[in-house]
C-alpha positions in Angstrom: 2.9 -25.9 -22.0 1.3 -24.1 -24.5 -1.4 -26.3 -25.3 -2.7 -26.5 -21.5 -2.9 -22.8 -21.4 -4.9 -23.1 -24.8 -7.5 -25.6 -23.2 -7.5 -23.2 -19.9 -8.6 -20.4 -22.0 -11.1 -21.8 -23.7 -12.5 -22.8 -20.8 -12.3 -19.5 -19.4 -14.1 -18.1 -22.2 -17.0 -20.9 -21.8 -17.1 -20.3 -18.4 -17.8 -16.3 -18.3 -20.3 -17.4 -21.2 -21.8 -19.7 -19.3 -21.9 -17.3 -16.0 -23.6 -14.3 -17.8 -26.2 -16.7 -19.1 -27.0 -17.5 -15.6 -27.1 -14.0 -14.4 -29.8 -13.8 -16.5 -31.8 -17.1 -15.7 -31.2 -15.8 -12.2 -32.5 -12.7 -12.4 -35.8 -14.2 -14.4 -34.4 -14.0 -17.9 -31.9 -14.1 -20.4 -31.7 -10.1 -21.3 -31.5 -9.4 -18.0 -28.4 -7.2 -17.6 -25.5 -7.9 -15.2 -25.2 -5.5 -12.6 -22.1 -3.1 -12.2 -19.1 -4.8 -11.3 -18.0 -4.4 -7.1 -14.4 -4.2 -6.7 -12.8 -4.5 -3.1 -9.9 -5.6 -1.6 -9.9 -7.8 1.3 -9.2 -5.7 4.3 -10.6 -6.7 8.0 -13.7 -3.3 8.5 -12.1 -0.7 10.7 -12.4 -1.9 14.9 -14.5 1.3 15.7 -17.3 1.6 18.3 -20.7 1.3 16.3 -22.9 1.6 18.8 -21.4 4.9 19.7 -23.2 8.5 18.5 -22.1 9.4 14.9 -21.5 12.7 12.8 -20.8 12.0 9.5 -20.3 15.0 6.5 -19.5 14.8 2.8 -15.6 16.1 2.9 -15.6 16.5 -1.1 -17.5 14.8 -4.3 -15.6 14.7 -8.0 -15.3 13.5 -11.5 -11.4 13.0 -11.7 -11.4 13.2 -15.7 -8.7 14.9 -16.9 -7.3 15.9 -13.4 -2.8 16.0 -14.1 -2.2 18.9 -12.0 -5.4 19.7 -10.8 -6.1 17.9 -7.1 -9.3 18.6 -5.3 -8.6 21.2 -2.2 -11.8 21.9 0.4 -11.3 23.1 3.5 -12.4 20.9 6.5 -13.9 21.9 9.6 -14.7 19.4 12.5 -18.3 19.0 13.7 -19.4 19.8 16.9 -22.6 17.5 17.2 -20.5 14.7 18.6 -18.6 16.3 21.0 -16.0 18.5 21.4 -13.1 18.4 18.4 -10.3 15.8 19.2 -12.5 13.9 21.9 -14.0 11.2 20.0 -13.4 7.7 20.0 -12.6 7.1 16.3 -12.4 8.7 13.2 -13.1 6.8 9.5 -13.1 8.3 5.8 -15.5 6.3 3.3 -14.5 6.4 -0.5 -16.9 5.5 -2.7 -15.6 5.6 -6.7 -17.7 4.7 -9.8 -16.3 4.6 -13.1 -17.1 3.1 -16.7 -15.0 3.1 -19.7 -11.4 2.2 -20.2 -9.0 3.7 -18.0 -5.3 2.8 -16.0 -5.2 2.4 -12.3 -4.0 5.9 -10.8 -2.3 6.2 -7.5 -4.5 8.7 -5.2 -3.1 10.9 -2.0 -5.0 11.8 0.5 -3.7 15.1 2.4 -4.8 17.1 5.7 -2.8 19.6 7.2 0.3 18.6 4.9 0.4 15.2 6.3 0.0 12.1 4.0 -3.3 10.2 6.0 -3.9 7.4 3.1 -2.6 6.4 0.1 -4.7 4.1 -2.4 -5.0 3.4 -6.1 -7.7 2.6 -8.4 -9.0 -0.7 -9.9 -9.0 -0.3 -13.6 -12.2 -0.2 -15.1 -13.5 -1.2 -18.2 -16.5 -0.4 -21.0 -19.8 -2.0 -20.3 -21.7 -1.7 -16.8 -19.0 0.2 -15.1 -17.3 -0.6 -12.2 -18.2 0.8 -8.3 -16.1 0.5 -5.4 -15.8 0.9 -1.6 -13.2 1.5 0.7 -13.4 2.9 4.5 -10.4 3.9 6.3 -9.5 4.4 10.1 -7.9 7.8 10.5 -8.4 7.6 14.2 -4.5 7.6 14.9 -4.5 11.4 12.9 -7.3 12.2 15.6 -5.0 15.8 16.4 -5.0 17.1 12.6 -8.9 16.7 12.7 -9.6 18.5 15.6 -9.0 22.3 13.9 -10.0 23.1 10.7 -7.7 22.8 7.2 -7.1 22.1 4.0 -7.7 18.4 3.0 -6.4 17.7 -0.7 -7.0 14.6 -2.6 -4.8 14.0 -5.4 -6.0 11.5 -8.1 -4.1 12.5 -11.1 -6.2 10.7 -14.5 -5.8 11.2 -18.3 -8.9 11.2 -21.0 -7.7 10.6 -24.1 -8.0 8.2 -27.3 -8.7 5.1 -26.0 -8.3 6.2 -22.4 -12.0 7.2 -21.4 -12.7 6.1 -18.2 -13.5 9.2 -15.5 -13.6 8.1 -12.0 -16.7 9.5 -9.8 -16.1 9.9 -6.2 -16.8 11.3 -3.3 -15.8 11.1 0.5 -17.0 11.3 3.8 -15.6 11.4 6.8 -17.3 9.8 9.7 -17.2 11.0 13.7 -17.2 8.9 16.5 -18.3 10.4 19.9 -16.9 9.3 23.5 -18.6 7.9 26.1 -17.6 6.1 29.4 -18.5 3.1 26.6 -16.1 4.6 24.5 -13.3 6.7 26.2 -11.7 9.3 24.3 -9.3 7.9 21.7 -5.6 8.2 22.9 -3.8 10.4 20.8 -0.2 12.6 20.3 0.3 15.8 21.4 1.3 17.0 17.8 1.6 15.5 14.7 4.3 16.8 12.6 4.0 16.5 8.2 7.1 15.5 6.6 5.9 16.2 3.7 6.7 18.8 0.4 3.9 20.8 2.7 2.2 22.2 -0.3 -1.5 23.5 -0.3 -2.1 23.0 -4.3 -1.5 18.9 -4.3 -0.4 16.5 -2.6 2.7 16.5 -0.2 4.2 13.6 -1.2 7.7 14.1 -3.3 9.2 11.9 -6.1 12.2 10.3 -5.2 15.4 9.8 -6.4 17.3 12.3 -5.0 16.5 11.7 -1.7 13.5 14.6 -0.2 15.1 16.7 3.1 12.9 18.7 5.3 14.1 20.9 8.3 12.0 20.1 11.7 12.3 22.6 14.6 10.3 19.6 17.6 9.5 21.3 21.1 12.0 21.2 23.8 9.7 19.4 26.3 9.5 16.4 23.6 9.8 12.7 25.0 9.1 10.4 22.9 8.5 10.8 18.8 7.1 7.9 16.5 7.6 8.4 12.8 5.4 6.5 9.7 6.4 6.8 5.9 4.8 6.4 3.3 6.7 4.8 0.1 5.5 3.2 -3.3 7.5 2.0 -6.2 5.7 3.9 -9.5 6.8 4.9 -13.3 10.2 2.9 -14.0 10.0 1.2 -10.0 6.8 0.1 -9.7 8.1 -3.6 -10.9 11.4 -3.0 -8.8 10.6 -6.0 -7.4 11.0 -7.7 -11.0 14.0 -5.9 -12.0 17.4 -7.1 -13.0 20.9 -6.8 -11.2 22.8 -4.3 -14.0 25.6 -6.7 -14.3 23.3 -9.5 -16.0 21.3 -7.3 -18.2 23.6 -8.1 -20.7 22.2 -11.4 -21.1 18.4 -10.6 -21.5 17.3 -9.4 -25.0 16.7 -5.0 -25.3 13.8 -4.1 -23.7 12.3 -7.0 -21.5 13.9 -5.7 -18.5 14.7 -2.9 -16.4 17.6 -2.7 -14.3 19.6 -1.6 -11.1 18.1 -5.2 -9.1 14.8 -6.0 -7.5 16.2 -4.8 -3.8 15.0 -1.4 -2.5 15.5 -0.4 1.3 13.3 2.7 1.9 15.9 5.2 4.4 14.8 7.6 6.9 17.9 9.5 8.3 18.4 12.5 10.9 21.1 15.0 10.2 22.6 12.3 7.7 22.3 9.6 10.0 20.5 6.6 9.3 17.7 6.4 12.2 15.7 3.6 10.6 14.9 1.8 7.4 12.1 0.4 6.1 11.7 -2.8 4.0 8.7 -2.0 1.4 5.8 -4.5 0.6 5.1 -5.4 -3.2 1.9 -3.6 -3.7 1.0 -4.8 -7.4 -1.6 -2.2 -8.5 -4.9 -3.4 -11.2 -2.8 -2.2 -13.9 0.1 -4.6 -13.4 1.0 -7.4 -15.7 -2.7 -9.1 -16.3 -5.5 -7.0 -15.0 -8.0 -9.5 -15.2 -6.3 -11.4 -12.1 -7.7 -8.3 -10.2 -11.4 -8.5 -10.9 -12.9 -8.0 -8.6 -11.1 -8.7 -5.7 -7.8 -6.5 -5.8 -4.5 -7.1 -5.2 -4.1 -7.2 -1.4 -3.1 -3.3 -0.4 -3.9 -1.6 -3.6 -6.9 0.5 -2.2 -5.1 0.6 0.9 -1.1 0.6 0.8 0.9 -0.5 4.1 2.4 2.3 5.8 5.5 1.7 7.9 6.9 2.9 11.7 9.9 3.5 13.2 10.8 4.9 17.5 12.9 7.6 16.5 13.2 8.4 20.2 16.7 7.3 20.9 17.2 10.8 18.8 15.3 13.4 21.4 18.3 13.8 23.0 19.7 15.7 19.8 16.0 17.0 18.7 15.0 18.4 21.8 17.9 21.0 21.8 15.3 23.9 20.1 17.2 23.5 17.0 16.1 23.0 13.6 17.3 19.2 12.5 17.5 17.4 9.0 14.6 14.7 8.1 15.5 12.7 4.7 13.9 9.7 3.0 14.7 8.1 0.2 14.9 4.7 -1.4 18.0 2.3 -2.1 19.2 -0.7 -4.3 21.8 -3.1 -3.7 24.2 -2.6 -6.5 27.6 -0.6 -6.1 26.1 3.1 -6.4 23.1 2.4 -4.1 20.8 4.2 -7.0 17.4 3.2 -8.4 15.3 4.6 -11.6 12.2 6.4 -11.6 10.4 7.1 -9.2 9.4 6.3 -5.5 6.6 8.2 -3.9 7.7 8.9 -0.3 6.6 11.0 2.5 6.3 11.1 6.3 4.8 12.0 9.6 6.2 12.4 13.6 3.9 11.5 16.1 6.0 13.7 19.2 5.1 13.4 22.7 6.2 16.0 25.3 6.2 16.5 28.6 3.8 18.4 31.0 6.3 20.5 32.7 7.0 21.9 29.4 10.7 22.0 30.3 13.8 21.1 28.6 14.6 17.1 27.6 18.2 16.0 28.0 19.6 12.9 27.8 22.1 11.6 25.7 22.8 8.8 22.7 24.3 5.2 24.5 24.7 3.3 20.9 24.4 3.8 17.3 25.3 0.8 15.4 23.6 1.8 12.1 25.7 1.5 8.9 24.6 3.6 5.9 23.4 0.6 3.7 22.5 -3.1 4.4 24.8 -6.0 3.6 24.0 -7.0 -0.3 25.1 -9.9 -2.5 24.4 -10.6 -5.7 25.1 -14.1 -7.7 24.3 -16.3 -10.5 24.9 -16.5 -14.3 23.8 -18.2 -17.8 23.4 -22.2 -18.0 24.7 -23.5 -21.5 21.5 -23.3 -22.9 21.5 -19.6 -22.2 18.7 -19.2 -19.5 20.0 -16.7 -16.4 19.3 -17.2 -13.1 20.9 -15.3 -10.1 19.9 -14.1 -6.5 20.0 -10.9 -4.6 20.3 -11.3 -1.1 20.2 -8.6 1.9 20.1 -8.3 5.7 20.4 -5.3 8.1 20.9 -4.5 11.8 20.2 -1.6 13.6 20.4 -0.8 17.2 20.2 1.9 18.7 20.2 2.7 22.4 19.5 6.1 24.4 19.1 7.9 28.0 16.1 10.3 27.9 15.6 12.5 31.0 12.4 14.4 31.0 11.9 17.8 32.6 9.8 16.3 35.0 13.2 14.3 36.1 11.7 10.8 34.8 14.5 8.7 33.2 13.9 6.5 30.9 16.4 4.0 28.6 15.1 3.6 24.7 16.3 0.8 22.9 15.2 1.0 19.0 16.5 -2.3 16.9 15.6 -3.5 13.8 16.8 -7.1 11.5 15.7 -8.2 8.0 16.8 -10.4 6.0 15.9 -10.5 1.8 16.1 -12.7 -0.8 14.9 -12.6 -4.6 15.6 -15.4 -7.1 14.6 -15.2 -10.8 15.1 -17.4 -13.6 14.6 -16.4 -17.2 14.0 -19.3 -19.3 13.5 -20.0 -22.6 15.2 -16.7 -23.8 13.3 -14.6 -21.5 10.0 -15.9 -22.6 9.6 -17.1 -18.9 10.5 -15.0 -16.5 9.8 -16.7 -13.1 10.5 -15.1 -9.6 10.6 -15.9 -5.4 10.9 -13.0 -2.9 11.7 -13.6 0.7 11.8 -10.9 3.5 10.8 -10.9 6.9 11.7 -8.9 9.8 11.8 -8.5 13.7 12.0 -4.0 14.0 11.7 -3.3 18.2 11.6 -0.6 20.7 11.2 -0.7 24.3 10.8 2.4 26.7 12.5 1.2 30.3 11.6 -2.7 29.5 7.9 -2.2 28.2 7.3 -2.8 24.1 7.1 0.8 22.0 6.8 -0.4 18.9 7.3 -3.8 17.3 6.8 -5.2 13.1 7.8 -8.6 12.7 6.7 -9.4 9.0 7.3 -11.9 6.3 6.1 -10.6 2.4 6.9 -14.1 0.3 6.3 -13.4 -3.2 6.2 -16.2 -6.3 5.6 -15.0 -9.9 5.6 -17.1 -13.0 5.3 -14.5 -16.2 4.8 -17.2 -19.4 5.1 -15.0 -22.6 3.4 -17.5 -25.1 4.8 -16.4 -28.2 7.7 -14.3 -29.5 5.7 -11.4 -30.1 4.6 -10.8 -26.8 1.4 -10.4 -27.3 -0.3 -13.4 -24.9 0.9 -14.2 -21.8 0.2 -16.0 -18.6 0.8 -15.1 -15.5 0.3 -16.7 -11.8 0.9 -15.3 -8.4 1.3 -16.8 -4.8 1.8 -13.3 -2.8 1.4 -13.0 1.3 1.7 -10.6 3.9 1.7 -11.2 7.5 2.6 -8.7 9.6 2.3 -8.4 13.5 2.6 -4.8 14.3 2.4 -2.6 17.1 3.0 1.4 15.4 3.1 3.1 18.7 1.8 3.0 22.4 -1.3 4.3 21.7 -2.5 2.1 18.6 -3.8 -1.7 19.3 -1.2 -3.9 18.4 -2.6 -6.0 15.7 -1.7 -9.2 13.8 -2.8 -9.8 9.8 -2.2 -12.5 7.8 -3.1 -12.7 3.9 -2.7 -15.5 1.3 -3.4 -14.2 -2.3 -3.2 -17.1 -5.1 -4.0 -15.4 -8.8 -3.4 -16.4 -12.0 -4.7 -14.9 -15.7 -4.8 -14.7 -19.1 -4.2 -12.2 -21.3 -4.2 -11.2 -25.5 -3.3 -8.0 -27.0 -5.4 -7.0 -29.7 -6.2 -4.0 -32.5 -9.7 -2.3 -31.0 -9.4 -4.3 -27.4 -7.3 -6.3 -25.1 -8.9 -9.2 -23.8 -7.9 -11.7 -21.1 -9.6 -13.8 -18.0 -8.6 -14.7 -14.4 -8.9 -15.8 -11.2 -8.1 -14.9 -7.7 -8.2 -16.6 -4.4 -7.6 -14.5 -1.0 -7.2 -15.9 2.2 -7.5 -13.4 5.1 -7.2 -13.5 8.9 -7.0 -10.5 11.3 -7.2 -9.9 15.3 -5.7 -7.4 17.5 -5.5 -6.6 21.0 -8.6 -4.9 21.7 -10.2 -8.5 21.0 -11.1 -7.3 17.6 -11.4 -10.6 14.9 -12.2 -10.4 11.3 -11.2 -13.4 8.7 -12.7 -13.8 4.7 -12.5 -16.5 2.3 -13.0 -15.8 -0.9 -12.4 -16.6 -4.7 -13.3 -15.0 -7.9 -13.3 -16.8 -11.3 -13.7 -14.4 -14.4 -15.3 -11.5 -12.8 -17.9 -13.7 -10.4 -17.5 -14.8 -7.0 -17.5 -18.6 -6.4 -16.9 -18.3 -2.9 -17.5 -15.8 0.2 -17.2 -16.7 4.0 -16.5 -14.0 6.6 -16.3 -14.2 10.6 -15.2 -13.1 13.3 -16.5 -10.0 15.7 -15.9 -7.3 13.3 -17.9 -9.4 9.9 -20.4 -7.8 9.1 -24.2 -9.3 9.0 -25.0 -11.9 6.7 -26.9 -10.5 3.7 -29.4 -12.5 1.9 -28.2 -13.3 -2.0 -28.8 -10.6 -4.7 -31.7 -12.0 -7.7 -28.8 -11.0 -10.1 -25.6 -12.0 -9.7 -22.7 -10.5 -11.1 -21.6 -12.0 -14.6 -18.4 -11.9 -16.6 -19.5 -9.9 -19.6 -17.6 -9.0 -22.2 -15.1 -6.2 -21.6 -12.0 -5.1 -23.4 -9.1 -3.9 -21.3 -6.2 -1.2 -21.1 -2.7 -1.8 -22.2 -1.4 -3.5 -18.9 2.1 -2.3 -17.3 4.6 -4.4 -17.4 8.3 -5.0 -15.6 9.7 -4.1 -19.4 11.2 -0.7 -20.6 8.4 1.2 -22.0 6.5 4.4 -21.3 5.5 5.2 -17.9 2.0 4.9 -17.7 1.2 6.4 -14.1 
């Protein structure tokens, strides 16, 4: 075993040789210098109506450097070029980042009007050419929060520091769509409410455990609310995934794992009730276990992490009374006290719907079969020549049923339902030199308003992990990945339901070393995308030690074909940060 990962890193290391001198023979000779590295992750380009007149405006432009603490807050007012505010057909942000110099990944929040609109996270970059990256996002479904003016805060908290130099150069823009008879008028909410820690200094999301509450007062006349949450495991969690059912921690030697299990349920509950849950997608950010497996293709979701929705409908009948009512999220494990470590990232937004005669809603609640916590089981134990192996399992139901009468006198029967089931089985072999791991979860969440689909997320996230430590002192490793996510969602009436599937296959090297980690990888990402607006997009592509080998996209949303750069871009040397790993250690966040 160890011998085969020798050979494959020498011939990593001959390979990103062999690559940079052919930059330079490409680009006419051999002290021709690579150009900056592109990082991206493989995301399908948002389904918004080119053709259509455009108002785009800088929102904000900063060096994060040494920013703890210290977000950047601008005040945004819509333009009026494209029509009047809140009647275009789409809205998209474009984040454009440069950075050179060593540096961790840092998560970054995105806030208007108090509500969390997109959370992302940076690709590590290192000393040399630098690193530049791109990223646009659709923010059309927040359409109501951009047509009146407010403060937008981007959080993107970075340290400089001895052997921590790296700044991170950005800037945003936010692009306007106009309407047409092409193009009708996006469909959009009647209010968008934050649940958030609604501060103007930083971002509104809170750090969770305990569990963040927030009163909401919603309008009498509401009919119909949609909630999305936003949730990442970071510090202590952000391996929760790779963590380690208390009662066999015992049998792994101090300080190669973290505890309380590798199942988290993300809660939302109303007045203490549970009124959906949420099961969370692995996002592994740059940072996490070998970086060079994300150059320069990213770990699917790190620029952009999945949000999740839940009807919280069935509920009107108790929200619509005028009265203020409790909102909490928070996240879950499956041993005996339900508690995690340190820390989730979590907040929230309703998208409420009222009705034109502005009078009361009444109704009333039909069924609530939601227990507090899913069904959990943990099993498994030592072999006789001490290597562990155990499994967490889960499922959860939820259904939920209400009568919803409208002022107008419409009637209409909600049905909200949601079934998981889990699975996670590790084996830590060769006393915990190998820690080896395969997640299962998939999902069928439903809502139907009088017979006709609401919202509906059926989803499977597989995840396979091998983690070969190749000597006792930790400092080489190897690591491989086979991670999917496929997801058919519909978030709400108004949003194009949409159906994603992505294959990620990555595996890497890496050394730990006095003046500069080294390491190599590769990555392979498979990606298909189409929705119900007829939108395609699918990409092929693989990486191998910082070049790309391999680049197909199609479909009506690909953009043109480009003709090939004279340079290409080369692996040259670069020396990396201290990666994270699922081990007790300091938090670096």
């Amino acid at each position: 075993m160890t011998a085969y990962f020798l050979v494959r890193r020498i011939l990593g290391v001959l390979l990103a040789v062999q690559t940079v001198w052919f930059a330079g023979f490409q680009g006419g000779g051999i002290g021709v210098r690579a150009q900056r590295l592109v990082d991206f992750q493989v995301a399908q380009p948002p389904p918004v109506p080119h053709d259509a007149n455009q108002c785009t405006i800088q929102v904000l432009q900063r060096d994060f450097a040494f920013s703890f603490g210290m977000a950047e807050i601008v005040q945004l007012e819509p333009p009026t070029d494209c029509g009047p505010p809140g009647s275009w057909a789409a809205i998209t942000l474009n984040f454009t980042v440069t950075s050179n110099g060593t540096q961790f990944d840092r998560l970054g929040i995105f806030t208007f009007q108090n509500v969390e609109i997109w959370r992302t996270s940076t690709p590590e970059p290192t000393r040399g050419d630098g690193i530049i990256w791109e990223y646009i996002k659709d923010v059309t479904r927040y359409m109501p929060l951009f047509a009146k003016p407010g403060t937008f805060i981007l959080q993107l908290d970075n340290l400089i520091q001895e052997g921590l130099d790296g700044v991170y150069s950005t800037v945003l823009h936010a692009t306007y769509y106009a309407s047409s008879d092409k193009h009708p008028p996006a469909q959009q909410s009647d209010l968008i409410v934050p649940l958030s820690t609604l501060r103007n200094d930083t971002g509104n999301d809170a750090s969770v455990p305990p569990g963040f509450s927030i009163d909401v007062t919603l309008p009498q006349n509401t009919v119909e609310v949609y909630a999305e949450l936003y949730a990442s495991g970071n510090g202590q969690e952000e391996f929760w995934y790779f963590s380690v059912p208390d009662q066999f921690l015992p049998d792994i030697p101090d300080g190669l794992a973290l505890g309380q299990g590798p199942f988290r349920e993300v809660r939302l509950l109303i007045d203490g009730q549970v009124a959906g849950v949420v099961f969370p997608y692995a996002t592994i950010f740059t940072g996490g276990f070998t970086p060079p497996c994300w150059r320069p293709i990213t770990s699917f979701g790190a620029l952009d992490l999945p949000t999740y929705f839940l009807d919280v409908t069935p509920f009107v009948p108790l929200l619509a009374d005028g009265q203020a009512h409790n909102f909490t999220i928070d996240v879950v494990s499956a041993e005996s006290d339900h508690t995690i470590l340190q820390n989730w990232f979590v907040s929230g937004n309703l998208q409420v719907f009222t009705d034109p005669s502005g009078q009361p809603t009444t109704g009333k609640m039909l069924r609530v079969d939601n227990q507090p916590f899913a069904k959990t089981k943990s099993e498994g134990g030592l072999d006789r020549n001490g290597d562990l192996r155990f499994t967490v399992s889960a499922s959860r139901s939820i259904h939920i049923e209400s009568e919803i009468v409208s002022g107008g006198n419409k009637t209409s029967h909600v049905t909200w339902t949601q079934q998981y089931a889990y699975s996670s089985a590790q084996q830590w072999l060769n006393n915990s030199l190998i820690q080896n791991m395969q997640q299962t979860a998939s999902g069928v969440f439903t809502s139907s308003h009088d017979n006709q689909a609401a919202v509906r997320d059926r989803f499977s996230y597989p995840l396979n992990i091998n983690f070969t430590n190749l000597n006792t002192n930790f400092t080489d490793w190897f690591t491989s990945f086979d991670h999917s996510y496929n997801r058919d969602l519909l978030p709400m009436p108004i949003i194009a339901r949409s159906v994603i599937n992505n294959r990620q296959l990555a595996d890497g090297f890496f050394h730990l070393q006095t003046g500069g980690n080294v390491g190599n990888g590769t990555n392979s990402n498979v990606f298909n995308y189409k929705d119900d607006a007829g939108n395609t997009y699918s990409r092929r592509v693989n990486a191998e030690f910082n070049v790309i080998t391999l680049d197909q996209q199609s479909g009506s949303l690909a953009p043109a074909p480009e003709p090939s750069p004279l340079v290409v871009q080369g692996a040259s040397s670069t020396t990396f940060s201290t990666p994270r790993l699922p081990r007790i250690g300091p938090d670096n966040v």
